[in-house]
Structure formats: structure tokens, C-alpha cells
N, C-alpha and C positions, 0 to 999 in steps of 0.2 A: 260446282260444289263437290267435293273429294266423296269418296262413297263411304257411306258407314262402315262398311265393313273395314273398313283402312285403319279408322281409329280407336278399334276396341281393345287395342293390346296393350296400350298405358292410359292413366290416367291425363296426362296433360293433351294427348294425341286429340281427343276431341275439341280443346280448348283452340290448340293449333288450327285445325282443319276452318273452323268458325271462324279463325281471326282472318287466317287467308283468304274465305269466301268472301267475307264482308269486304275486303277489300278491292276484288274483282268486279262485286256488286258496283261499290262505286262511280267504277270507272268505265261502266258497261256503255253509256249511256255518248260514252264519247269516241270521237272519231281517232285516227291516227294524229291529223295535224292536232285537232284537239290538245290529243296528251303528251304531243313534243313540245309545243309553245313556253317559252318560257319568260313572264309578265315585267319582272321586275326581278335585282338581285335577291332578295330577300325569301323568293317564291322558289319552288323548283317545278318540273314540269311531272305530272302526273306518270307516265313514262319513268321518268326518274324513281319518283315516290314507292313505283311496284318492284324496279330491278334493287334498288338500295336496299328494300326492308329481305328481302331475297338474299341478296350481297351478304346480307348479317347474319343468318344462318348457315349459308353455304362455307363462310368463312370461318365462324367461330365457332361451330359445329361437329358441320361434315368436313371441312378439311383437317379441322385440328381435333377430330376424335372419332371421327369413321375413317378405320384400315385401309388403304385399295382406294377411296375415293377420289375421283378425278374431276377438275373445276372442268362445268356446261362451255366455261370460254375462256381459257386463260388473258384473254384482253380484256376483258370486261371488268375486272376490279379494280385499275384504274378508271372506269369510268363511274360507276357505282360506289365507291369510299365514297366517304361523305367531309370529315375531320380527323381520321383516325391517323396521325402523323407515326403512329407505330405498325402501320399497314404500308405505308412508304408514299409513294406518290401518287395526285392523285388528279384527276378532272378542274378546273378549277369552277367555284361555284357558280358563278354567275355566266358562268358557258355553257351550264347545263342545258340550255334549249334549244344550243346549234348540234346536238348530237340526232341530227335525222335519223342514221342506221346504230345501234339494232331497230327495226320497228315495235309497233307495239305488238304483232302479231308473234314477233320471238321473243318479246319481253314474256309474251303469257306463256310462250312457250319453257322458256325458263324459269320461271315460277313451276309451270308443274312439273319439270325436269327433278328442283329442288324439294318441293312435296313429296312427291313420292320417293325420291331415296332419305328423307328426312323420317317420314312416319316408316320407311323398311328399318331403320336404326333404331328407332326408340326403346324398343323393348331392350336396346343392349349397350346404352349409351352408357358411361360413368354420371355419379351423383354430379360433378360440374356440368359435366356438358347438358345436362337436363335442368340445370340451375340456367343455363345462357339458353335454350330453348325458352324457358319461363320469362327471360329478359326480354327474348326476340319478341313474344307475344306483345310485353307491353310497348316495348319500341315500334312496334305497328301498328299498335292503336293509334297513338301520339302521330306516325306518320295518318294515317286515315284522317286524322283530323287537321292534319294539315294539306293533305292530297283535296277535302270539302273547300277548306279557307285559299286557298293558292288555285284552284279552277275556276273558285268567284272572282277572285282577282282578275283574271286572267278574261272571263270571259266580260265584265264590267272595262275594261279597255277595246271591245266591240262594238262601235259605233250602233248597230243594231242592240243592242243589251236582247240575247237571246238568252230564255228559259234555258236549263241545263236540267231541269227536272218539269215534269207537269206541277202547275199550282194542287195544293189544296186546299179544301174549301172551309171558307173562316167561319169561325165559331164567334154571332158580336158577343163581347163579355163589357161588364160594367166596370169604370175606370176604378183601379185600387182607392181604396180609403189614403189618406195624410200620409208618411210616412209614420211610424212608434219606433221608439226609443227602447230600446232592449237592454236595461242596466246594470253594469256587472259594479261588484264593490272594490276589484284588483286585490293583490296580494300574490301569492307565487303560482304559478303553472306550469303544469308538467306538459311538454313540448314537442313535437317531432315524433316520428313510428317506435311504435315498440311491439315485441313480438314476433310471433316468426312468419305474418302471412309476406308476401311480396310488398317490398316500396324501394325506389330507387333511392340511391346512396346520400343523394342532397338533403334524404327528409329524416336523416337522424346522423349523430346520435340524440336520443330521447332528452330532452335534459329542462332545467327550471328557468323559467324566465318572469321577472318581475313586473307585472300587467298595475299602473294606476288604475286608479276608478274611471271610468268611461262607459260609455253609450254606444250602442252599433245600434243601424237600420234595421227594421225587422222586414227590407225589402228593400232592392235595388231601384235605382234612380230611372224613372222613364221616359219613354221618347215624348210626350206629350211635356214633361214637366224640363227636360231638355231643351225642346221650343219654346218655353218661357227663356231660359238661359239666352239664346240666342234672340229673341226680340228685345232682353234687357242689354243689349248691345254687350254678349259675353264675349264675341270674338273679335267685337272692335274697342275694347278697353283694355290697358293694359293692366290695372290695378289686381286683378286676381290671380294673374300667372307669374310661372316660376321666369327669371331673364330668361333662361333658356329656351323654355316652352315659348314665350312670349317672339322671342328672334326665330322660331318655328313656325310661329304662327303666322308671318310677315314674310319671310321666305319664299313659304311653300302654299302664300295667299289660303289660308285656311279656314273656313266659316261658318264650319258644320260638319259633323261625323262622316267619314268615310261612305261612301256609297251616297248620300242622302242631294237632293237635286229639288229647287224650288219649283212647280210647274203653275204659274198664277197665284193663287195666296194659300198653296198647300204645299207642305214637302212631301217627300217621295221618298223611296229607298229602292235599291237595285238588288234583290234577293235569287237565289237558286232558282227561285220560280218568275225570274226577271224583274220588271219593274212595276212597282205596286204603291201606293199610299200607306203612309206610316201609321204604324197600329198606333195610338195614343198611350196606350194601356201595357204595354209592350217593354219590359227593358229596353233602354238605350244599347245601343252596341256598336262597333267599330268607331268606337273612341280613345286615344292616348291618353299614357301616364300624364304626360301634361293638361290635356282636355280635364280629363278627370281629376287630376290636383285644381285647375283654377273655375272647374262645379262646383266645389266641395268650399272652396273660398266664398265663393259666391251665394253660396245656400249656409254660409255663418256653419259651420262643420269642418271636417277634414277628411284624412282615408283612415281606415284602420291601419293600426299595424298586422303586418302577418301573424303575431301573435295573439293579438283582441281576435283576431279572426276565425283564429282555430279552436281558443278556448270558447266561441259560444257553438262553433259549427261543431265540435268533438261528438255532443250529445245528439245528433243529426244522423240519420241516415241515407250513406254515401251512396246508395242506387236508387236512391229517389230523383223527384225532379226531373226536369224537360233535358233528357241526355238522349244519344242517336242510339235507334236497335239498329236502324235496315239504314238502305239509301232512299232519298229523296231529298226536296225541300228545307232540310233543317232552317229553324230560325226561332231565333226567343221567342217563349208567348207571357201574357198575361200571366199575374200571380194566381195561381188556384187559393191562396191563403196558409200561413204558415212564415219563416221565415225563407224558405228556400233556399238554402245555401248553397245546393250543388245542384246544375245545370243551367241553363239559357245564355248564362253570361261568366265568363272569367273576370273574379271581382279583383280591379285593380287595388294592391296595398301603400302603402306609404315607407313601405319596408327595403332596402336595398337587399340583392340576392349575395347576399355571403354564405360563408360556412359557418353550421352551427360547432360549438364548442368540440372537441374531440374529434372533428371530422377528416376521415383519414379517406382517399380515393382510393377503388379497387386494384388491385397488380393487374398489371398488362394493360393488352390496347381495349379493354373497358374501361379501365380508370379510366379513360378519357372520354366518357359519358356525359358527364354533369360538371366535375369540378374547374376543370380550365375554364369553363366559362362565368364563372364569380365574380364579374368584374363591369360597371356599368350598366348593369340591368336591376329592374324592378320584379317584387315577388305578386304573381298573382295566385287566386286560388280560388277551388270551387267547382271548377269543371264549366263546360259551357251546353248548348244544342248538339255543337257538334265533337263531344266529347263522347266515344264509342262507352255506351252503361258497364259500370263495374270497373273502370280505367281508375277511376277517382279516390279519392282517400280523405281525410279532416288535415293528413298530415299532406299531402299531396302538394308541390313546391313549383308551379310555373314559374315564368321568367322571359322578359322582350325588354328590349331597351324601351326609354319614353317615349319615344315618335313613333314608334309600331302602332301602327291599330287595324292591320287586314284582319287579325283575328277577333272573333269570335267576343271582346274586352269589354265590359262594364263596372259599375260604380254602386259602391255601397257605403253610403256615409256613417263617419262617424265622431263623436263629441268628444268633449273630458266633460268630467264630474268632480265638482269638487270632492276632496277628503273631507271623511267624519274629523 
């Protein structure tokens, strides 16, 4: 952890210092091969996860706004970009796990290389460059949360299914009541961020969107009501999925949520804290756009739009709910009661990830943050477990294609209502 003393000279220098330790947190727990491995294309390797969110400081910072400053390795930012085609060439993605050297012991050393000449600048940075600081922050959340989801990945393809953290100890809680229907009457709403605190560029501009009358869940779909799904023969019928979901399902022989393992006549899940029996009580989780469109079939319902979504979650408080402080464990829990909109689970929408009305991308090799990627993905929202607290927003705008489900992804139904 960077010393207090380091970051009392600007206001964001605290926020900085915090984001970085969390992240180190993390990854403490894991070896060298650990955090080079890389699981699948779609993962990167832990290793990766700490020199890139690094990469994005060092680069959009300290080299293009501190004087004099000289890059820790002028090789390394080809290996670190991530998509920035305005940074030039770059590693390609899914090679990321054959990069054994740097080690992880100089990856850490180059984070604090970067730290400490980052917090020496702040007091004298220009109002942009302290604008891309505030970015970096949240861009390394969104990494930390994917550094949790990509280790599980990673280490659930270990014939051993090792713990990655100690368990902790469960709390029984009694299964949720029915799902309730939370009724809105539609008419126009006001959409997307407005104001001046931090959101990234996809979640506005603010503008109206025309909501029918409809119904949302006043609680996400669970693992116990899930296991009905699948005894009603959900994954051997084709009647409730999309063609495509459907010719996914047959593919990739799919029968059941991600991680999830029948051991005699009980299922199982493979969590941080290894392998354990599925809470009942529990959001469902690492399930697809598609899973989750042919639940919602099946349970006579649908998904919301990202817009029924926002307008009930708006009046919600976005650092509530089961989000990550520290490292360990994460993993959805049971409803404390409430609708819970943000944490345990990212609720899948029915929504495609486009641009709202007037959305223009940033100049330079930021614009290429959010917007090029507009294009066959789905919106989710809400935050998950492992959603670093305070990351989240009502406007806040995820996004995976339909076959993704390593993350963190659940299900919240929702109906039409007739008009008055």
C-alpha cells in the first residue's frame, strides 16, 4: 500500500493510491505461473491485467503530460496496449499468456515505478491530464473485476479445482419469497448520465426514451429456481431459445450455468473458494444472453430493456448491495430483501449495445474506449460481487456478446402490461 503521506497533495491521489492497492491485493494470493496462464481468448492473464491498467497511466499521463519523463521499458507497450489502434502495434490478444518474461516480480516492480512518479506529478498536472487520471481509476476497476472473473476461469480448467481464496463461512438464510412484480405505468424517461460527476462516454448523452407499461422483478432469478429450469428439460428443448442460442447450446453441449457440475442428485458450483454446493437461495450466475433470453421464455416473462432497467433502478442507491471492498471469495448472496439492483449479479438486458442519440466518441486514442465496440453485444447493468463498490452507476452501460457467461451475469425478469 503506497504511504499516506504520498497522497495528501491532491484530492484524487488518495482515490489513485486505493485503486492500485486493491489491485495488488488481488493478486497477492497468486504464484508467478498463476498470473501468466492464459485460459481462454477471451481472458487475459492476471500479469497482463496489472502491466495494462499501468500501461494506461504511464501512457496517457506521464508520457503525454509529465516533462522529462522517460517510459520504465520502451518494449513493453507493445506488450501492454490492449485495442488502442492509435497507440500503434500491438501484442495480439490471445498470446497474451505465452509472454513468460517480464515476470510478475517486475510487473510489481513497474507499477511502483509508475506510482510513485504519478502521485510526484499530480499536484502539477493540467486539468486533462487529471481528467485521464480519473479515467485510469475507473478503467482499473473494470480491470480488477475482470482480473477476479478471468483467475476463476483459469483456475476452474485445473483438474484439481483449487481454492484461490479461503472459504467463508455461510450464513443459512431462508429461500426468497415468489418473485413480485414492480409496476411501472411507461410514458417518457429521462435516460443515460447527467451532470458532472464521472461516467464513461457510452452512458450518455442524457436523453428521453419512450418505456410501455411493464413489470420488472423485484429480485433476480435463482440458482434453486434455475434447477427447476433445467429438470423441466430447459437445455434439452429447443422451443424457448433464440436459433442462435439454440445452435450454441448443441455446439458447445451445454446443460447448465457455467462452473455448475452434477455430483449424485445435487449440483455444485466451482467458486474462489473451490468447489461447494449451490446455495438455492443465491442468484443464478455465469449464465448467457442466451441462457437467460430462453429462462425468461420459459418462466412466460422476458428481459427488461436497459431502459425499464434504469428507470426503476434511477431511485436506487448505487453503493449498496453485495459489491467487492477487499479481496477474497466474492460470490452472489441471497436477497437481504429490497429490490437490489446493484451487486451479486450483472442483470442481463434484452437491449443491443448501441449509441445513444447525439453520441459522439472522445478525440484521440481514448475515443477508442467504448464506441468501436457497438456492434453485436448485449447491454447489461447493475454491477455484480465482483464489481469494485462505488464503480457503479443507474446509468452505468456493460456489455459481452450472448455466449459470454465467465462473468459475473444474471437474470431479472420482466413482463408487459397492458395499457390503460
Amino acid at each position: 500500500m503506497l504511504q499516506p503521506a504520498t497522497t495528501a497533495h491532491h484530492p484524487l491521489a488518495e482515490r489513485f493510491a486505493r485503486v492500485r492497492a486493491l489491485s495488488m491485493a488481488l493478486a497477492e494470493p497468486l504464484s508467478d505461473a498463476d498470473a501468466t496462464v492464459q485460459s481462454m481468448p477471451d481472458a487475459s492473464p492476471t500479469k497482463w491485467h496489472l502491466a495494462h491498467t499501468t500501461w494506461f497511466f504511464e501512457t496517457f499521463v506521464l508520457r503525454d503530460h509529465v516533462p522529462g519523463y522517460r517510459l520504465h521499458d520502451e518494449r513493453w507497450p507493445f506488450l501492454f496496449n490492449s485495442y488502442y489502434e492509435a497507440e500503434g502495434r500491438r501484442h495480439a490478444r490471445d498470446r497474451r499468456g505465452m509472454v513468460t518474461r517480464p515476470t510478475l516480480d517486475e510487473v510489481r516492480a513497474y507499477r511502483a515505478h509508475v506510482d510513485v512518479a504519478l502521485l510526484a506529478a499530480m499536484t502539477t498536472l493540467p486539468d486533462a491530464a487529471i481528467e485521464l487520471v480519473a479515467l485510469g481509476c475507473h478503467h482499473e476497476e473494470q480491470h480488477q473485476e475482470l482480473l477476479v472473473t478471468d483467475i476463476l476461469h483459469l483456475f476452474a480448467e485445473n483438474p484439481l479445482e483449487p481454492a484461490i481464496y479461503p472459504a467463508e463461512p455461510k450464513v443459512p438464510v431462508a429461500m426468497p419469497a415468489p418473485i413480485g412484480w414492480l409496476a411501472h405505468d411507461g410514458g417518457i424517461a429521462e435516460i443515460g448520465h447527467g451532470g458532472d460527476d464521472f461516467a464513461f462516454d457510452c452512458e450518455g448523452p442524457r436523453h428521453r426514451a419512450l418505456l410501455q407499461p411493464h413489470a420488472i422483478a423485484d429480485r433476480t432469478v435463482t440458482n434453486g429456481e434455475w434447477a427447476a429450469f433445467i429438470a423441466d428439460g430447459g437445455y434439452r428443448e429447443a422451443r424457448h431459445w433464440l436459433a442462435d442460442g439454440w445452435a450454441w447450446v448443441k455446439a458447445e453441449a451445454i446443460e447448465a450455468p457455467l462452473y455448475w457440475e452434477k455430483q449424485g442428485e445435487a449440483w455444485t458450483r466451482f467458486g474462489l473458494d473451490g468447489r461447494r454446493p449451490i446455495d438455492p437461495a443465491a442468484p443464478v450466475t455465469h449464465v448467457s444472453f442466451y441462457e437467460a433470453d430462453a429462462y425468461a421464455s420459459w418462466a412466460g416473462a422476458r428481459l427488461p430493456t436497459e431502459f425499464e432497467w434504469e428507470a426503476h433502478a434511477a431511485a436506487h442507491d448505487a453503493r449498496l448491495g453485495n459489491q467487492m471492498d477487499r479481496a477474497g471469495p466474492v460470490e452472489p448472496r441471497p436477497s437481504a430483501g429490497g429490490p437490489a439492483y446493484f451487486g451479486d449479479v450483472w442483470e442481463w438486458t434484452g437491449s443491443a449495445y448501441r449509441p445513444y442519440p447525439g453520441f459522439q466518441a472522445a478525440e484521440g486514442a481514448v475515443g477508442e474506449y467504448n464506441g468501436k465496440f457497438m456492434s453485436g453485444q448485449f447491454v447489461l447493468r447493475g454491477g455484480s460481487c465482483a464489481t469494485p463498490r462505488g464503480h457503479a452507476r443507474a446509468s452505468y452501460r456493460n456489455f459481452f456478446y450472448p455466449h459470454q457467461r465467465w462473468q459475473f451475469t444474471g437474470v431479472r425478469l420482466a413482463k408487459d402490461l397492458p395499457s390503460c
